[in-house]
LODOMAR-450855 format. One record per residue: residue in one letter; y, x, z of N, C-alpha, C in turn. Coordinates in Angstrom, 3 decimals. Atoms other than C-alpha are relative to their C-alpha. Layout:
% LODOMAR-450855
PT  type    nnorth     neast       nup   canorth    caeast      caup    cnorth     ceast       cup
PT     A         Y         X         Z         Y         X         Z         Y         X         Z
...
This chain:
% LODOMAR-450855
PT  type    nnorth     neast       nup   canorth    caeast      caup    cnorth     ceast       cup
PT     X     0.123     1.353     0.529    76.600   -13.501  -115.425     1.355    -0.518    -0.436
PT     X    -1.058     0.605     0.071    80.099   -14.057  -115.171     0.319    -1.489    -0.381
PT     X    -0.377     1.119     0.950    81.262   -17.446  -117.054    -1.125    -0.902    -0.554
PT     X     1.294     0.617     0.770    77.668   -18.016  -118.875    -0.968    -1.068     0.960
PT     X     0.924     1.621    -0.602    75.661   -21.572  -118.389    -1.332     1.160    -0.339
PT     X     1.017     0.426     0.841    72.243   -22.006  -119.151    -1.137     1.564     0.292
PT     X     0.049    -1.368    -0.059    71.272   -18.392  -117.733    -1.543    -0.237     0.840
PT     X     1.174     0.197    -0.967    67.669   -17.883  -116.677    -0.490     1.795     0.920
PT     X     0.454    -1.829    -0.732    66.692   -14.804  -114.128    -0.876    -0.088     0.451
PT     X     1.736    -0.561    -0.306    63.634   -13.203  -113.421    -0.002     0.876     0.481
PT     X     0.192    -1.136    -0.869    63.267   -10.970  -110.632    -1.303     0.414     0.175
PT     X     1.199    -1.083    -0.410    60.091    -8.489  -109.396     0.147     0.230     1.016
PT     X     0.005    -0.250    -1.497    59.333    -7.905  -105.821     0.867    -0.637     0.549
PT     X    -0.873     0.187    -0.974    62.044    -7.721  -103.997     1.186    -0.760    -0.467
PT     X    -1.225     0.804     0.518    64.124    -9.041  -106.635    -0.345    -1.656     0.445
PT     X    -0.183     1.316    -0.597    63.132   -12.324  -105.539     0.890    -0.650     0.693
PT     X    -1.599     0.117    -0.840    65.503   -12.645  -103.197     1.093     0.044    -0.251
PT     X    -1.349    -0.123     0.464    68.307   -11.650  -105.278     0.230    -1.229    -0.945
PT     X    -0.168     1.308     0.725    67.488   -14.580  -107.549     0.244    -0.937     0.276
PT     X    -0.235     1.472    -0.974    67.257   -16.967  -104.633     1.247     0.090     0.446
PT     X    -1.670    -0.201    -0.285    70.609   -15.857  -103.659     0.880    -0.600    -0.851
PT     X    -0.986     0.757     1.301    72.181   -16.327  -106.817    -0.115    -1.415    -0.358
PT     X     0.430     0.875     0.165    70.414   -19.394  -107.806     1.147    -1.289     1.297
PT     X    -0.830     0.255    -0.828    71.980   -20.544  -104.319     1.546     0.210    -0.042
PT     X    -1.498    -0.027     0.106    75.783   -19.116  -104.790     0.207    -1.004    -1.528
PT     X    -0.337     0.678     0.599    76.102   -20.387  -108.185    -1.019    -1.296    -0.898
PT     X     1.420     1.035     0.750    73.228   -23.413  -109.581     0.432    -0.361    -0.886
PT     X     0.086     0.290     1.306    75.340   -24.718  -112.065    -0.530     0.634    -0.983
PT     X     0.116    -0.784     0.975    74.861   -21.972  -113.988    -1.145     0.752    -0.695
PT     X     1.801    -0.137     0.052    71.086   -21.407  -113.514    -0.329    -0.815    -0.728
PT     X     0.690     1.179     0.542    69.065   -22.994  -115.616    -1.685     0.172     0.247
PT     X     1.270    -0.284    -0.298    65.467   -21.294  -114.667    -0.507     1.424     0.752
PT     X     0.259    -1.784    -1.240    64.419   -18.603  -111.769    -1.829     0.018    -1.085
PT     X     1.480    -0.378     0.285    60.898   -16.909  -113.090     0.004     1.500     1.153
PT     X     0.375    -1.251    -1.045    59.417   -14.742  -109.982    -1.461     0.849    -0.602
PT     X     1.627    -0.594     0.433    56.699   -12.024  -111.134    -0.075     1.058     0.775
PT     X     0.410    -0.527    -1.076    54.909   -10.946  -107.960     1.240     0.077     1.063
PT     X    -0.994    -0.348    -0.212    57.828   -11.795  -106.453     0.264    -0.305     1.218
PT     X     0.140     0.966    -1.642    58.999   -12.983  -102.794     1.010    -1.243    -0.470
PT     X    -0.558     1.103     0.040    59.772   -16.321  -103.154     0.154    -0.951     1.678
PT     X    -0.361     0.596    -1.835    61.288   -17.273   -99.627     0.578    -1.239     0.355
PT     X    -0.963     1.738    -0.328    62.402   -20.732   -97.909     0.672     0.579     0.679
PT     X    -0.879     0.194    -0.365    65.079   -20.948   -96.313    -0.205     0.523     1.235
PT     X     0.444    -0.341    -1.189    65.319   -18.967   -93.303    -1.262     1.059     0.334
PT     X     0.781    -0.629    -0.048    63.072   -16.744   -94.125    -0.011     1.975    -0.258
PT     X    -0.789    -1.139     0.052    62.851   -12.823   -94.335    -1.490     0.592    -0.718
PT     X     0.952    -0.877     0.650    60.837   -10.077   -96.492    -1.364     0.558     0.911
PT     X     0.788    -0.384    -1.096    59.296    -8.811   -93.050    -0.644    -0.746     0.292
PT     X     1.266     0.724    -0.768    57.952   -11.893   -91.801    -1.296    -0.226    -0.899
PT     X     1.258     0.136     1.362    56.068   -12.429   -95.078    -0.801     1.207    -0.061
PT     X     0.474    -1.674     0.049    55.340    -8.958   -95.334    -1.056     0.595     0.540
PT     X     0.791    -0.389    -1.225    53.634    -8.508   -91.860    -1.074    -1.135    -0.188
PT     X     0.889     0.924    -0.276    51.833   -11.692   -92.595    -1.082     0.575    -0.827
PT     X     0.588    -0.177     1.102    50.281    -9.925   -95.761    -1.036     0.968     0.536
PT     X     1.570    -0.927    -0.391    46.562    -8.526   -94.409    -0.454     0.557    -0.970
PT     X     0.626    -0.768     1.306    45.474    -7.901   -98.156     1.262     1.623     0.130
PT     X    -1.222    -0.711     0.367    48.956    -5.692   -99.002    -0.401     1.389     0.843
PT     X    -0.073    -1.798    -0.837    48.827    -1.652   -98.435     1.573     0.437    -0.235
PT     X    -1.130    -0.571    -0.306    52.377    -1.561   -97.941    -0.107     0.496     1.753
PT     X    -0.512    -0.658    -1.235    52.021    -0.897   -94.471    -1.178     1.511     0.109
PT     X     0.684    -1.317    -0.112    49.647     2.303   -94.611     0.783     0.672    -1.207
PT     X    -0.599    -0.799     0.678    51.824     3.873   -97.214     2.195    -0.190     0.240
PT     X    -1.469    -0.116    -0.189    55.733     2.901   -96.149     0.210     1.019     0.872
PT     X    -0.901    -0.932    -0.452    57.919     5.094   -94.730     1.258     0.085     0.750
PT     X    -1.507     0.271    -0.398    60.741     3.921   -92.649     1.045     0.848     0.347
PT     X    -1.132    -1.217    -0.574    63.910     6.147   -91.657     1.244    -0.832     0.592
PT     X    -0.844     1.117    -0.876    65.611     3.979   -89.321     1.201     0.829     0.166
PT     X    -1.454    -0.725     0.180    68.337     6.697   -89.175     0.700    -0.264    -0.904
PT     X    -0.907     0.505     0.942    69.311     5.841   -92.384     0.086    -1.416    -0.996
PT     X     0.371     1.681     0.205    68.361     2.139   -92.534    -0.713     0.131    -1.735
PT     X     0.492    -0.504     1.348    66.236     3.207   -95.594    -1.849    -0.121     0.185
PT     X     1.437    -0.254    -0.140    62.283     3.151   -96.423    -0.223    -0.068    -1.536
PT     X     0.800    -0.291     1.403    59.827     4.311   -98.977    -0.898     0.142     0.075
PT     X     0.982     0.516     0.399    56.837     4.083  -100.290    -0.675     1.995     0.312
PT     X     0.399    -0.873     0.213    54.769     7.855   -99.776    -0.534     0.255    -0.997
PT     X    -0.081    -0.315     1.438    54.476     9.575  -102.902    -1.884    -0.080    -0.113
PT     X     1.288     0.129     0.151    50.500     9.602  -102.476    -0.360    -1.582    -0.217
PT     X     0.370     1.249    -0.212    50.649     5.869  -102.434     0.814    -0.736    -1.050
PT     X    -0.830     1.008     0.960    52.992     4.763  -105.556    -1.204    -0.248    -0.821
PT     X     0.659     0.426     1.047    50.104     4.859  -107.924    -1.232    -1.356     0.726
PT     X     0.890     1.158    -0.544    47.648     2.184  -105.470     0.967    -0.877     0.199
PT     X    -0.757     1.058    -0.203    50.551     0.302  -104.608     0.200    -0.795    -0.941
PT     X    -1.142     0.420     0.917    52.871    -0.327  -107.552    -0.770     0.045    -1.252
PT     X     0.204    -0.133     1.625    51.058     0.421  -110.593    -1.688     0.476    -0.204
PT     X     1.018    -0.293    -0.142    47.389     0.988  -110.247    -0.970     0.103    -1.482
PT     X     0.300     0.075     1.493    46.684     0.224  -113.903     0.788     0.235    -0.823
PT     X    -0.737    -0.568     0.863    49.516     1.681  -115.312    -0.422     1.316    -0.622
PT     X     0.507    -1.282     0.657    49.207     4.957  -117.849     0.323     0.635     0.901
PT     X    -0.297    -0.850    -0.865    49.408     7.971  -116.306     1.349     0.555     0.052
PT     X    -1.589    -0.725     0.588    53.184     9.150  -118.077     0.322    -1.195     0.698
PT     X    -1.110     1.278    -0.534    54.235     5.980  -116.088    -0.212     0.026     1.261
PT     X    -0.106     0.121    -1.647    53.041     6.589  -112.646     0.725     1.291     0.106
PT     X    -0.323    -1.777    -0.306    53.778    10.620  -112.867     1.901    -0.294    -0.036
PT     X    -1.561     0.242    -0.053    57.615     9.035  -113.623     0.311    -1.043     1.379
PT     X    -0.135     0.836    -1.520    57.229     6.510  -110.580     0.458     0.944     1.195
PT     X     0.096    -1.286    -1.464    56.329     9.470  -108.252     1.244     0.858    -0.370
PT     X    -0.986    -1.507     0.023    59.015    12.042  -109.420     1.586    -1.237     0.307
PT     X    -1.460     0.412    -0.304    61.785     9.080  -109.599     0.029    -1.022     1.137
PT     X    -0.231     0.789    -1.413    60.943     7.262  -106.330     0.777     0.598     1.105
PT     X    -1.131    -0.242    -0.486    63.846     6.566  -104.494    -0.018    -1.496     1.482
PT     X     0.527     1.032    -1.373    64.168     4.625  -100.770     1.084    -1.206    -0.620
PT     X    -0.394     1.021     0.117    64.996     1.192  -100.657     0.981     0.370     1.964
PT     X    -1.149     0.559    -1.231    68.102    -0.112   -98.042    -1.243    -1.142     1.093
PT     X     0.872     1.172    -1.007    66.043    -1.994   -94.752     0.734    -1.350     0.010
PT     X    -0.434     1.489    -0.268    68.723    -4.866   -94.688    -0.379    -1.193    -0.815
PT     X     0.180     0.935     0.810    67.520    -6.607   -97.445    -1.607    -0.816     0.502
PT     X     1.198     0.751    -0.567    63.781    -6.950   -95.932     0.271    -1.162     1.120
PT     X     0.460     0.707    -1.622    64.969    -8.214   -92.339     0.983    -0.925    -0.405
PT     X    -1.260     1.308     0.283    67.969   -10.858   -93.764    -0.778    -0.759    -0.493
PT     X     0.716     1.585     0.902    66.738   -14.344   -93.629     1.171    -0.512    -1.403
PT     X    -0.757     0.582     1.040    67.969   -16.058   -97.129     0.307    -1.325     1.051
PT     X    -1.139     1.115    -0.219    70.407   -18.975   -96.636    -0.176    -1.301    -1.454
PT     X     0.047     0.976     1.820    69.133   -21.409   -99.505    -0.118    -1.440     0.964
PT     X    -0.223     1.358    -0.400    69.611   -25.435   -99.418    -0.669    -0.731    -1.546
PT     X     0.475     1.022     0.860    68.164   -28.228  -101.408     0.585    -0.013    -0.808
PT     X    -1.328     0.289     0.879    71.200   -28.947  -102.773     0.186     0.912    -1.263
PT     X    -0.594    -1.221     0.561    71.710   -25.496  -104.517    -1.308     0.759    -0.712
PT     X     1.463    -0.693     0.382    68.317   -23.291  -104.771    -0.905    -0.718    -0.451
PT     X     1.330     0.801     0.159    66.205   -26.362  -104.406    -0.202    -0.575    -1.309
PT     X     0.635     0.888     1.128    66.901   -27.930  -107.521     0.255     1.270    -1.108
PT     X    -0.070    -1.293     0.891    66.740   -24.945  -109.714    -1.574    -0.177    -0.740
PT     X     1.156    -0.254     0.147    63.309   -25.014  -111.867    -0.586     1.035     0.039
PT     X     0.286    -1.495    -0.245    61.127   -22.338  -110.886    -1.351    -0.041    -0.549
PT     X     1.303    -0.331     0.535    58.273   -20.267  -112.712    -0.270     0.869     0.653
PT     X     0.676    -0.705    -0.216    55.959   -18.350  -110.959    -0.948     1.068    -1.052
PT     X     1.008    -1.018     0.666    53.949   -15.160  -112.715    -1.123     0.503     1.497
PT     X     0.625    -0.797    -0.423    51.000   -13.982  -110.513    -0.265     0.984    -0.427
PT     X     0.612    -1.564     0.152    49.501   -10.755  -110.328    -1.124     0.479     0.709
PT     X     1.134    -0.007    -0.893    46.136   -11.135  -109.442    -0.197     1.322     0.840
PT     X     0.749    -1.630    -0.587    45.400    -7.309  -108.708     0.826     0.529     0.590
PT     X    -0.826    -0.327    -0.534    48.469    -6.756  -106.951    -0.296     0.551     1.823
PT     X     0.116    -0.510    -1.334    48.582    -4.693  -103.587     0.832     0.403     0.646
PT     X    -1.330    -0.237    -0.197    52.345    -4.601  -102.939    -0.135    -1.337     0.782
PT     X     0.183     1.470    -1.035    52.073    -8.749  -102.206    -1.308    -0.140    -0.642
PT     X     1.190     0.412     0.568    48.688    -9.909  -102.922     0.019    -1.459    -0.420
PT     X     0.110     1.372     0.560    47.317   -12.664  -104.638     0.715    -0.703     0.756
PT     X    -0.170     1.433    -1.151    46.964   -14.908  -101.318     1.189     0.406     0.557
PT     X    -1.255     0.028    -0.454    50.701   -14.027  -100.137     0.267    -0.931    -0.964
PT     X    -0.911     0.459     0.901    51.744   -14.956  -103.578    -0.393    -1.540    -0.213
PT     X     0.584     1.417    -0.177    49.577   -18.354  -103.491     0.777    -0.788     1.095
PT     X    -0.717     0.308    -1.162    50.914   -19.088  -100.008     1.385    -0.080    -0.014
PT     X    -1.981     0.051     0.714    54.891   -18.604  -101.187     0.166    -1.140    -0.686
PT     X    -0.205     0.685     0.976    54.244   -20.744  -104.016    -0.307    -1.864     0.774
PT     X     0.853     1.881    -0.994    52.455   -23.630  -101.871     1.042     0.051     0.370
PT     X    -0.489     0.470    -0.880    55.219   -23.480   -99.294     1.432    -0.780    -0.583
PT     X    -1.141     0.241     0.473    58.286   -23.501  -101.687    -0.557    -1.340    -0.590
PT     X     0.179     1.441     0.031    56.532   -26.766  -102.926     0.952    -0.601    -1.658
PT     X    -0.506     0.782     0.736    59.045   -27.242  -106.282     0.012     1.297    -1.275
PT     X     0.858    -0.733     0.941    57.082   -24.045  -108.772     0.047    -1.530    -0.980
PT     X     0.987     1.178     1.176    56.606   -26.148  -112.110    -0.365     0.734    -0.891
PT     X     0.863    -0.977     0.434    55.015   -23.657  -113.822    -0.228     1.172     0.822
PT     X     0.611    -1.197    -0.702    52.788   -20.756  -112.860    -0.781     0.771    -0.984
PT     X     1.102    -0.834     0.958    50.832   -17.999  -115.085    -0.564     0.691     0.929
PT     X     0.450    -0.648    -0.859    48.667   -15.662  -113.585    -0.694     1.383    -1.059
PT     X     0.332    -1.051     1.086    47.854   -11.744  -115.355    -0.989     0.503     1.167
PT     X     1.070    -1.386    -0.663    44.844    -9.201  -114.027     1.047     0.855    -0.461
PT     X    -0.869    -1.616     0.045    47.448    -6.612  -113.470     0.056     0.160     1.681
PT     X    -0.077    -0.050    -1.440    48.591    -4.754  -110.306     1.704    -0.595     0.041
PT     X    -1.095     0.638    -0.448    52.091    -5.033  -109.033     0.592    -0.034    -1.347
PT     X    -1.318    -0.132     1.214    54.150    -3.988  -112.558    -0.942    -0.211    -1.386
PT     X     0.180     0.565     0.961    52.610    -5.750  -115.004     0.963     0.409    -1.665
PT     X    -0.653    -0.657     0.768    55.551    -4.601  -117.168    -0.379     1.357    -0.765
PT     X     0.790    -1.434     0.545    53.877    -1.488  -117.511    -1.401     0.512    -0.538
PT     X     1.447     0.219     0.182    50.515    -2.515  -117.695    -0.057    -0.386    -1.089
PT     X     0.224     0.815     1.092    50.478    -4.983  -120.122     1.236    -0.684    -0.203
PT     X    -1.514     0.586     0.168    54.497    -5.685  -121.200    -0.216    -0.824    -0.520
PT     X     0.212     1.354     0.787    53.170    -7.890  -124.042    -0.330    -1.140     0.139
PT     X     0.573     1.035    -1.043    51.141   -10.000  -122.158     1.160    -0.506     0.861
PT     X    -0.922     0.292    -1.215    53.689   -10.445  -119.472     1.158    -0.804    -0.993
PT     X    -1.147     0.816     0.311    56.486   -11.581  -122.065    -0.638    -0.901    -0.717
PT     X     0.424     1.681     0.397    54.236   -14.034  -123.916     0.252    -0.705     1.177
């Protein structure tokens, strides 16, 4: 971002969090967060607790943790129900061959956001109705709690909409 106003970011999953971060270190410079399927967390909050709350979500019958190397992943039998369920097939067969573990610290670290900073940031929500990474009702429940969403869309896709239907997704 360096220097640049007026800058809008749009994270996916997990990027959520990285937006709320930023949004939080620097706000002048934000001018609009857009989350699609994304974790949108209050203050004090962590990827896990949301996570575990999520009864729809088949992340927990397909993760993979490796607490040895503070790392987890998704089992390769389980990227195409998770992540992309309506994606082509040349796009899951590249999921599965280039899936790579995620770092655990980022799930269990509560964010640090304030009114002041994150709160007044305008935020757009994208659902993802068919999603099975966070489901709908997580992503309903995020959006209720954060309380200051002023827009929301909603696509019949699964988690990566990007891949599903890119066009759709950037109208």
């Amino acid at each position: 971002i360096g220097k640049r106003t007026d800058v809008t970011l749009v994270g996916h999953s997990l990027a959520g969090i990285t937006i709320s971060e930023v949004a939080e270190q620097i706000p002048d410079q934000i001018r609009n967060l857009v989350y699609i399927s994304a974790f949108l967390l209050r203050n004090g909050e962590t990827v896990l607790q949301l996570g575990n709350s999520d009864k729809e979500s088949l992340l927990p019958k397909y993760l993979r943790p490796d607490e040895k190397n503070g790392s987890a992943n998704i089992a390769k039998e389980g990227i195409q129900e998770v992540f992309a369920a309506d994606a082509p097939e040349e796009v899951v067969d590249k999921l599965i061959a280039n899936n790579k573990p995620d770092a655990l610290a980022p799930f269990a670290t509560p964010l640090n956001l304030s009114d002041a900073n994150f709160g007044r940031i305008p935020i757009t929500y994208i659902y993802d109705f068919n999603d099975k990474l966070i489901s709908y009702f997580l992503q309903q429940i995020m959006v209720q709690n954060n309380g200051k969403v002023k827009k929301s869309y909603g696509l019949p896709s699964s988690h990566t909409p990007f891949f599903s239907m890119p066009t759709v997704l950037a109208a």
